[in-house]
C-alpha positions as CSV (number, residue, x, y, z in Angstrom):
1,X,27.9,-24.9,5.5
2,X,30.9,-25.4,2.8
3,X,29.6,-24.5,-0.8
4,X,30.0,-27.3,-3.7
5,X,33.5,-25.3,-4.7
6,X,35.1,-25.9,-0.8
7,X,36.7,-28.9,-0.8
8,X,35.5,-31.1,2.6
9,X,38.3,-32.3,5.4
10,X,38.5,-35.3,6.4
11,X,37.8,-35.9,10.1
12,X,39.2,-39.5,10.1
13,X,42.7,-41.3,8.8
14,X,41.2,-43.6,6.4
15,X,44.3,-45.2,5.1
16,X,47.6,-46.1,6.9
17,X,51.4,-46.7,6.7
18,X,54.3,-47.5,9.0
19,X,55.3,-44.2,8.7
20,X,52.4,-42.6,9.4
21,X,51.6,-44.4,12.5
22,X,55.3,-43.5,13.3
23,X,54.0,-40.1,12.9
24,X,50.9,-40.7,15.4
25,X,52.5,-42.1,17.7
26,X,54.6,-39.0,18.3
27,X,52.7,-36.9,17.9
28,X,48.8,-37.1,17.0
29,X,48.2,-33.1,15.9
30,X,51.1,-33.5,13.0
31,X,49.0,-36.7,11.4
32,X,45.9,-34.0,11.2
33,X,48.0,-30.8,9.7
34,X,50.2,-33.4,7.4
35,X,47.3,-36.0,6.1
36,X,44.0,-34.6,6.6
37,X,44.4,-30.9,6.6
38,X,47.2,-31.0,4.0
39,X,48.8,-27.8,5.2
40,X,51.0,-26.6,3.4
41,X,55.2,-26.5,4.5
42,X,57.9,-24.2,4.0
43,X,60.5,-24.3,2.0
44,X,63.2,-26.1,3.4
45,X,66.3,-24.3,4.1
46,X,69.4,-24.9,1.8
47,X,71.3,-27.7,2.9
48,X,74.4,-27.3,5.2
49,X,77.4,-26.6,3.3
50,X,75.4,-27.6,0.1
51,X,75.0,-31.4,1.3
52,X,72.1,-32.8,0.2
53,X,69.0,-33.5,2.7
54,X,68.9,-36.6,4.6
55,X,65.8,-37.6,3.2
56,X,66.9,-36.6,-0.4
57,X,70.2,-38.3,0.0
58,X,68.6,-41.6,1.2
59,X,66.0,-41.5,-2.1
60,X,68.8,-40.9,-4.6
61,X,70.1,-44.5,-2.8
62,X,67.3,-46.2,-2.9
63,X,67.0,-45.1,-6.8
64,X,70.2,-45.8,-7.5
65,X,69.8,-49.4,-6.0
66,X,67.0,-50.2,-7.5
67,X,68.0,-49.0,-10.9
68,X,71.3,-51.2,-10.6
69,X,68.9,-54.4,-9.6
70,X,66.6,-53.7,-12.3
71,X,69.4,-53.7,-14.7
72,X,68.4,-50.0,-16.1
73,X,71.5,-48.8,-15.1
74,X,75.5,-50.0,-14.7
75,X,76.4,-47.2,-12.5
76,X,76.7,-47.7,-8.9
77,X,76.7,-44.6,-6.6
78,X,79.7,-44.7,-4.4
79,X,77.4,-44.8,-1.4
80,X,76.8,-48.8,-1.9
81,X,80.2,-49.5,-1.6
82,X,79.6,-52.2,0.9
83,X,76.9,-53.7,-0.8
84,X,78.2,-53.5,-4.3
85,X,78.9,-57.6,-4.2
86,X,75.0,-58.3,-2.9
87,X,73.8,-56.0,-5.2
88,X,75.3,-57.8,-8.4
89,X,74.3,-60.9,-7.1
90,X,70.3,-59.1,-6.7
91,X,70.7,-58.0,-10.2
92,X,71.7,-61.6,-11.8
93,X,69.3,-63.2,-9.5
94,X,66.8,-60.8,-11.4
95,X,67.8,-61.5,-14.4
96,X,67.6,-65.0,-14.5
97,X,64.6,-65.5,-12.3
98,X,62.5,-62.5,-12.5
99,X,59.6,-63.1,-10.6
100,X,61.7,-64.7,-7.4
101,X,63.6,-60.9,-7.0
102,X,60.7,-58.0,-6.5
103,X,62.1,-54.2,-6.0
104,X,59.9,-51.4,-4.7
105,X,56.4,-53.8,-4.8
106,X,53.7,-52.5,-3.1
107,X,51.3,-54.0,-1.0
108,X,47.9,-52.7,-0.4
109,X,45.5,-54.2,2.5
110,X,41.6,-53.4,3.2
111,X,40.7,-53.3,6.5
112,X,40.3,-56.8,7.1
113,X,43.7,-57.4,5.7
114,X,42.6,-58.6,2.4
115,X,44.9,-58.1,0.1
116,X,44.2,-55.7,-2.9
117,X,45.3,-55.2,-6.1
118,X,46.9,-52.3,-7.5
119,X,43.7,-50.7,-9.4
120,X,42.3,-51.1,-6.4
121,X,39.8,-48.0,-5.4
122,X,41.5,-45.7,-2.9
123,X,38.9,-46.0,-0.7
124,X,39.4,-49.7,-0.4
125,X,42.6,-49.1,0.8
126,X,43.6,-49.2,4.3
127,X,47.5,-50.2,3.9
128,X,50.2,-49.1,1.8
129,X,53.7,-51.3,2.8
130,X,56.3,-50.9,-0.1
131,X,59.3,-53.3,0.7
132,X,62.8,-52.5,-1.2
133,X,63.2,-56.0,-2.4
134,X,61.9,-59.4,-1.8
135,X,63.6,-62.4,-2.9
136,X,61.5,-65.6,-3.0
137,X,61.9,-69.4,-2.9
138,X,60.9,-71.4,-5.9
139,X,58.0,-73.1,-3.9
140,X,57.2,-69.1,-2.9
141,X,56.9,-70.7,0.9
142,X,60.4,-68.2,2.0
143,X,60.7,-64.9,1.7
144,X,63.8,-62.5,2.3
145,X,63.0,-59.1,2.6
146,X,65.5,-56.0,2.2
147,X,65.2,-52.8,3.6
148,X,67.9,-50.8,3.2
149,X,68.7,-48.0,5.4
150,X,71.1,-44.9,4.7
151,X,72.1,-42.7,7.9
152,X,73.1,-43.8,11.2
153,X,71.1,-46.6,13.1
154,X,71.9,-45.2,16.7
155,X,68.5,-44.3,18.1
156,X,66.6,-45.7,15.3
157,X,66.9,-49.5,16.5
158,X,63.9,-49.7,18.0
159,X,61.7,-47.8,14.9
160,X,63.7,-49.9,12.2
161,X,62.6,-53.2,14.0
162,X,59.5,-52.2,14.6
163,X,59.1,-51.9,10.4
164,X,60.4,-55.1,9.9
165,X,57.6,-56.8,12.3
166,X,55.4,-55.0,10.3
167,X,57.0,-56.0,6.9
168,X,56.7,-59.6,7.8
169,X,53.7,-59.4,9.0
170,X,51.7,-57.7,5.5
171,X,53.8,-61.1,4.1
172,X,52.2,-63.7,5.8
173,X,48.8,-61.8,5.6
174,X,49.3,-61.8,1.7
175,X,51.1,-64.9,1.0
176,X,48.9,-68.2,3.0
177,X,51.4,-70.5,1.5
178,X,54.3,-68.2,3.1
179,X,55.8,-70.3,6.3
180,X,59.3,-68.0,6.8
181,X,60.5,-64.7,6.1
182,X,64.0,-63.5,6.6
183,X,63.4,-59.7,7.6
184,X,66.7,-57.9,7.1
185,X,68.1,-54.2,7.1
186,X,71.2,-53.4,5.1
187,X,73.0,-50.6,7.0
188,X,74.5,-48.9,3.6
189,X,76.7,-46.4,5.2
190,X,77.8,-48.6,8.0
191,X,78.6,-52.0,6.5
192,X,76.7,-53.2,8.3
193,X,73.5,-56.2,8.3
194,X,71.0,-57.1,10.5
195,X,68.5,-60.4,10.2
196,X,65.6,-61.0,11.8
197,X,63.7,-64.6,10.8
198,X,60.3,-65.4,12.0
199,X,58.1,-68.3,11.2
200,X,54.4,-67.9,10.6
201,X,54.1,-68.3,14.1
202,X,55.6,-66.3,15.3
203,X,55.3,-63.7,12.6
204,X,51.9,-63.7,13.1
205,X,51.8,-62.4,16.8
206,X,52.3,-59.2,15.9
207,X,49.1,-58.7,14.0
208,X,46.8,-57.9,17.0
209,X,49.9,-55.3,17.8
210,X,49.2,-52.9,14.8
211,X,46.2,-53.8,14.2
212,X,45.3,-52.1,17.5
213,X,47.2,-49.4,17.2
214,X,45.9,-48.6,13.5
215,X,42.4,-48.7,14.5
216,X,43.3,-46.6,17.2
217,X,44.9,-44.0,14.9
218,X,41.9,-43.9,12.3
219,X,39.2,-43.8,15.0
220,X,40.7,-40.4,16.3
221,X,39.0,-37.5,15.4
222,X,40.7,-35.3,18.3
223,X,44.4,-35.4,17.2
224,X,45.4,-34.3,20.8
225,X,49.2,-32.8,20.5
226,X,52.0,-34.1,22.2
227,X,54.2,-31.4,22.1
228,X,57.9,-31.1,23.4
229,X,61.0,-29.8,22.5
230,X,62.2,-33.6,21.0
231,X,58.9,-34.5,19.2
232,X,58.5,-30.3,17.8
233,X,62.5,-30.6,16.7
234,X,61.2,-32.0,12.7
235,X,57.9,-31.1,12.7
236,X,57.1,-28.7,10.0
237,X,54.2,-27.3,11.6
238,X,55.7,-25.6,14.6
239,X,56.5,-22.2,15.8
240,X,58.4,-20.2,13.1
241,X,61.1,-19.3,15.8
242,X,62.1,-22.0,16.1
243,X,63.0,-23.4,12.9
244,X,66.4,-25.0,12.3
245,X,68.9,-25.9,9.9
246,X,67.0,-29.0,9.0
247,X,63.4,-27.2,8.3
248,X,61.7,-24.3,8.9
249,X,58.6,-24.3,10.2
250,X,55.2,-22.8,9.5
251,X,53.5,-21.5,13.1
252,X,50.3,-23.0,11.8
253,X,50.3,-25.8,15.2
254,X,49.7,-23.2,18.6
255,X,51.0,-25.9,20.9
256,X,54.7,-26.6,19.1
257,X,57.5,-25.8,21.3
């Protein structure tokens, strides 16, 4: 029996996110060391020839970009080149119609897909879904939503639509009067666009989708591994000798390869 001083693990997901189904879906045993077990990761290992992460590189973007919209700041980091004209016309767009531009909003669901609020108790919240930027009609019945996206897209195609489906999705679920949303991903190192429209109709399709496979995820208690030599390559958790320029691992999973 754990003494009032242990802290009690979870046995259950309780709360999701696209990228933590992402993370179930490739592997279930990394959802229980990352989000229930909270084990602890290495330090990373210094970037190669003192670039900066992937991950860290894509936040500074997204900062950057957001900051720019948000008028806080005039600088623009010479990774948006492509995007510098669109992101001016985000940023007067904001200005002169605040609430039709919304950067780095987040959404929170129950679990009937009620939307909550953001005092919201954490353990009325089932979703998190933070979009980069929404831009909205004047009626409020049309919706673009922005990802952007910094890295390559080869091999990702499939993941990155897959968020957008979701994105639209949590859109219609919290905006009734919502009839089309414009999902789109801005490439920023490629120059390159992609736009996806769906009507509620059809945007609505999905929900059974994920919420199937969220249920799924937070019903697990066993958190079988799926281990291989792919889905062990970023996991944190894995066996120490085999750690890698991008991360080194722990050892604390037995089954990592």
């Amino acid at each position: 029996m754990p003494t009032s001083a242990e802290p009690v693990v979870p046995t259950t997901v309780s709360a999701w996110s696209f990228s933590r189904l992402e993370v179930y879906k490739n592997c279930p045993r990394q959802v229980k060391f990352k989000y229930l077990d909270k084990s602890p990761e290495a330090p990373r290992p210094k970037p190669v020839r003192g670039k900066e992460h992937a991950n860290e590189r894509g936040s500074r973007i997204h900062d950057n970009a957001e900051l720019y919209v948000l008028g806080k700041t005039d600088k623009m980091c010479v990774e948006l080149k492509y995007f510098e004209d669109e992101l001016l016309c985000l940023r007067i767009m904001k200005e002169c119609h605040p609430k039709r531009v919304q950067t780095e909003e987040m959404w929170l669901f129950d679990k009937d897909w009620n939307p909550l609020s953001e005092e919201a108790s954490k353990e009325d919240i089932w979703l998190r879904i933070i979009a980069d930027v929404q831009i909205w009609n004047h009626e409020m019945t049309q919706c673009q939503i922005i990802d952007y996206k910094s890295g390559k897209r080869d091999r990702n195609e499939i993941k990155h639509g897959k968020q957008l489906q979701l994105y639209q999705l949590a859109a219609f679920m919290k905006h009734p009067e919502l009839q089309n949303v414009e999902a789109t991903l801005w490439y920023i190192d490629l120059n390159l666009r992609i736009d996806t429209p769906f009507t509620r109709e059809k945007g609505l399709k999905y929900f059974s989708i994920y919420n199937d496979q969220a249920l799924q995820m937070c019903a697990d208690t066993e958190f079988e591994p799926r281990p291989s030599a792919y889905r062990c390559r970023f996991c944190a958790f894995g066996p120490i000798q085999t750690s890698n320029k991008w991360i080194n691992k722990t050892g604390a999973c037995i089954y990592g390869v």
